[in-house]
C-alpha positions in Angstrom: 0.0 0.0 0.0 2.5 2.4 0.8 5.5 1.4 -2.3 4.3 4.0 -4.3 6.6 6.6 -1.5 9.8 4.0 -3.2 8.8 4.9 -6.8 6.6 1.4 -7.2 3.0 0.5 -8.3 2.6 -2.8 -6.8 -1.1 -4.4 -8.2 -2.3 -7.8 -7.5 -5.8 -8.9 -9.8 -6.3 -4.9 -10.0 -8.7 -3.7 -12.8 -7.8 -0.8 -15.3 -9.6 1.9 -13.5 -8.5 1.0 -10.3 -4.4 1.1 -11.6 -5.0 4.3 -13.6 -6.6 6.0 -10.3 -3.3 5.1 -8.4 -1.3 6.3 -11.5 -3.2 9.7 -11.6 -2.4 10.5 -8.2 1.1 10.0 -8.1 1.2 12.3 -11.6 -1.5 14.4 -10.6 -3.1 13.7 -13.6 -6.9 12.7 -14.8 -8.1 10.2 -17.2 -10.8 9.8 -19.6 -11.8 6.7 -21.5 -13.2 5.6 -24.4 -17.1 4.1 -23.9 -15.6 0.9 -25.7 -13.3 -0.3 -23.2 -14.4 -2.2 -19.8 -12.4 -0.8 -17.0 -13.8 -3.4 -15.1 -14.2 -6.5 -16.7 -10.1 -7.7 -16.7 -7.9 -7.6 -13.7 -3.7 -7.3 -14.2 -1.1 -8.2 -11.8 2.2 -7.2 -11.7 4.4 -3.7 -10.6 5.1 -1.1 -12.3 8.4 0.9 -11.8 6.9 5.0 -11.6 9.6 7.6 -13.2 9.9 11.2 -13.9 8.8 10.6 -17.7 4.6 9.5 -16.9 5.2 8.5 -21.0 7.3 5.5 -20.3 4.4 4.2 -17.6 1.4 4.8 -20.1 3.7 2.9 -22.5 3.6 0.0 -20.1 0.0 0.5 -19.2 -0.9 0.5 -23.2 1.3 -2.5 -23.6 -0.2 -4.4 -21.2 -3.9 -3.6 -21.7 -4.1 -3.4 -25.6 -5.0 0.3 -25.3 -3.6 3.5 -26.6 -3.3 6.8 -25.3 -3.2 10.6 -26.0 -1.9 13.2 -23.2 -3.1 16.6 -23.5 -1.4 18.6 -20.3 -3.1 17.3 -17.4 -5.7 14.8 -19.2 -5.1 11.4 -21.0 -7.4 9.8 -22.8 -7.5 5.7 -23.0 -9.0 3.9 -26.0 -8.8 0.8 -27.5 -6.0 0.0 -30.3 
């Protein structure tokens, strides 16, 4: 609960909402998603390394959940490749 203070996202069977809340916090950032994707409906495990570059973590994210992204400042939008 508390690795995010050492630079980690730790997630165990976490859905896609619930890892881009923790992710928008840290970056103090919001997100937006596309109706077409189910935040919900798959869970991921695994840990994610947070950086200075929040590019390099929506990489991962993108990689991981078959999604794309687009920043635009403080908003990122999430929709389906």
């Amino acid at each position: 609960y508390i690795s995010w203070k050492d630079g980690i996202l730790n997630f165990n069977k976490a859905t896609l909402s619930s890892i881009l809340h923790n992710v928008g916090r840290y970056y103090n950032v919001s997100f937006e998603k596309n109706n077409h994707i189910e935040f919900a409906q798959r869970t991921y495990s695994g840990k994610l390394i947070l950086s200075d570059n929040l590019d390099d973590i929506m990489n991962s994210i993108s990689a991981l959940t078959s999604t794309v992204y687009n920043r635009e400042n403080n908003k990122i939008l999430i929709k389906n490749k």
